[in-house]
C-alpha positions, -999 to 999 in steps of 0.1 A, spaced: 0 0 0 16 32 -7 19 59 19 -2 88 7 15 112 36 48 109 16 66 128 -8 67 114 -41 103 112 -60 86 142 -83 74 163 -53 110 164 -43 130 178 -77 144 209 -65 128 240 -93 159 263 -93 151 302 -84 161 323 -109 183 349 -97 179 383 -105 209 403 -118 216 432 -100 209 469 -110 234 480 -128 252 509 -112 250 544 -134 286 554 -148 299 588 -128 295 617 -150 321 645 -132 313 679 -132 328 714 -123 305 744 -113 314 778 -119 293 804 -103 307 832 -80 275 826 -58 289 806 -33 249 796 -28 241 790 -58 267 765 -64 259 748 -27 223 745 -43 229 727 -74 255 702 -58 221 694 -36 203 688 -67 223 665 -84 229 645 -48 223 611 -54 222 612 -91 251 597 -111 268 635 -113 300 636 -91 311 672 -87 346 673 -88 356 711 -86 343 742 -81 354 779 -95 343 816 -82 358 831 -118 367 825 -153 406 826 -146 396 801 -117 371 783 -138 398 775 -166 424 764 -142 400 734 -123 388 724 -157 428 721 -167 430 701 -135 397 680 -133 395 674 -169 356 670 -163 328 659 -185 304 686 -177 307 725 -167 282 743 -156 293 779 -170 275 815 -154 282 840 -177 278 872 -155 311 868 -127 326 891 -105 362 875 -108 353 877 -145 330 871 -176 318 835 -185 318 841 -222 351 856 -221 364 823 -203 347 797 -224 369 797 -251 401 794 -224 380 769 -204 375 747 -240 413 754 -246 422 737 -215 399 711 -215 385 703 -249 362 670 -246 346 689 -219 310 701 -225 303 735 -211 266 742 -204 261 778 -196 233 782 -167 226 820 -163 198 840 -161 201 863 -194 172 846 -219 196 862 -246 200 852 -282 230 870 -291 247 855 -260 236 823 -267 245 824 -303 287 835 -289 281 811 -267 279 780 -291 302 797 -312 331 803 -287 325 759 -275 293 756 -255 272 728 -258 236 744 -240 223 771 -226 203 770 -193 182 797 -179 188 793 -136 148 795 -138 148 755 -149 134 729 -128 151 697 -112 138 673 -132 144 697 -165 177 701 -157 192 667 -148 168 655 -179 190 680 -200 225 670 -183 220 634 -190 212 644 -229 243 664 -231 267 637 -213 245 611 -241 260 635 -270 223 646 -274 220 680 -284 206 702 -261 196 731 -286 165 736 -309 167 730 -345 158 764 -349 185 778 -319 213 758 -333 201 775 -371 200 810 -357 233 801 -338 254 785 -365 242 817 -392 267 837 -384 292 812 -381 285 800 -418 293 835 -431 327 837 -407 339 808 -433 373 806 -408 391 773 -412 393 753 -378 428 736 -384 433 697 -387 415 668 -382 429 641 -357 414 613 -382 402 624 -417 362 613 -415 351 591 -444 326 600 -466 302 586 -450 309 603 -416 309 636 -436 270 628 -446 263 625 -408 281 653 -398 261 680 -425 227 664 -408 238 663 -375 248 705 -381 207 705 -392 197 696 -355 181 666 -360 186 636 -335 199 603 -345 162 585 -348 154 605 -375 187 608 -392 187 571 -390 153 571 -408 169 599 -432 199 576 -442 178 542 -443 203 525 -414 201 518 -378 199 539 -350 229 525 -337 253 530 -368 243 564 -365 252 566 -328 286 551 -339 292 575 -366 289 601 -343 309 588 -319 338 586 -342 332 621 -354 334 638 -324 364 617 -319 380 626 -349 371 666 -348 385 666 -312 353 681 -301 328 679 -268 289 673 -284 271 678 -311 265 713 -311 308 718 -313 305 693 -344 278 715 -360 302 743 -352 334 729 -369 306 716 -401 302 755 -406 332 766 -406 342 746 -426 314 748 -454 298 714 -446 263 725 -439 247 751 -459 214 770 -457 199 748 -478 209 719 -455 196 741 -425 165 740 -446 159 706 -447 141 698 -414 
């Protein structure tokens, strides 16, 4: 007679658990603020406690601001452009000298055009207004450290205008860029983002990504916005190409 009470030879295969793979831990994204607001900068290290941005330096100046950036070597700067120790705009192109894969985001109260427009010119790769919320603004850090770009179509257009006309040669590539990479580079200088330049070019989202990541390699530049820069001035985009989207 079998014992009914028993475990069966079945009841007893041990069912493996699956394990679950940990989270994966965000990659640090270093950051220097410059502000001579000792406040203000206390206020946005708050904000981006807890969040995968490590601030790694901090400047009161433009002389001070290109000397941690030197130093640190960061991947983001947060730029004011109004200083006592000394202009931002004025600095930026030092600060780009000294530390050229770094993208500088200027955060500053003036809702200005013209400043905006030196701004990209002279390296930037944003412009912030110190109005933005926190979810706006980490949303538009982690787009900048993606190589998004953080400009409108139409702001990058009315940026890179004058640009165009300047015509000034930008010396030497590190890498000449195939022919291929010079098609993505004249639409990435439109302002469209890499879903719809995929579409444009027929090819995955990820070739495009890659592309771009070898251009920006191979210009020796920060973003996108600094690769739509060195397209202008050197006659790779043209108004009709600023037409297109």
């Amino acid at each position: 007679m079998s014992d009914d009470d028993g475990d069966t030879q079945e009841d007893q295969t041990y069912v493996p658990v699956p394990k679950t793979d940990p989270e994966p831990e965000m990659e640090a994204v270093t950051v220097v603020l410059v502000d001579d607001h000792r406040i203000w900068r206390e206020g946005v290290k708050s904000l981006l406690a807890d969040t995968e941005f490590v601030v790694v330096g901090e400047a009161a100046s433009g002389k001070e601001a290109r000397e941690v950036a030197a130093e640190k070597q960061p991947r983001l700067l947060l730029l004011d452009i109004r200083m006592a120790g000394g202009d931002g705009l004025e600095a930026l192109p030092l600060i780009k000298q000294a530390a050229p894969r770094t993208a500088v985001v200027m955060l500053t109260t003036y809702d200005n055009p013209v400043y905006m427009a030196r701004a990209v010119a002279d390296g930037a790769a944003g412009y912030l207004l110190k109005g933005i919320g926190r979810n706006e603004m980490l949303a538009a850090l982690r787009a900048v450290a993606r190589g998004e770009m953080l400009l409108s179509i139409q702001e990058l257009k009315r940026s890179l205008r004058g640009i165009s006309m300047a015509g000034t040669e930008s010396g030497e590539l590190i890498e000449p860029l195939t022919d291929r990479e010079r098609e993505v580079l004249r639409l990435v200088a439109t302002g469209i983002n890499n879903r719809d330049l995929a579409a444009t070019l027929f090819v995955a989202e990820r070739t495009i990504t890659t592309h771009v990541e070898h251009i920006l390699g191979k210009l020796g530049v920060s973003d996108r916005v600094q690769a739509a820069v060195w397209a202008a001035r050197n006659g790779l985009v043209t108004a009709n190409d600023q037409n297109m989207f």
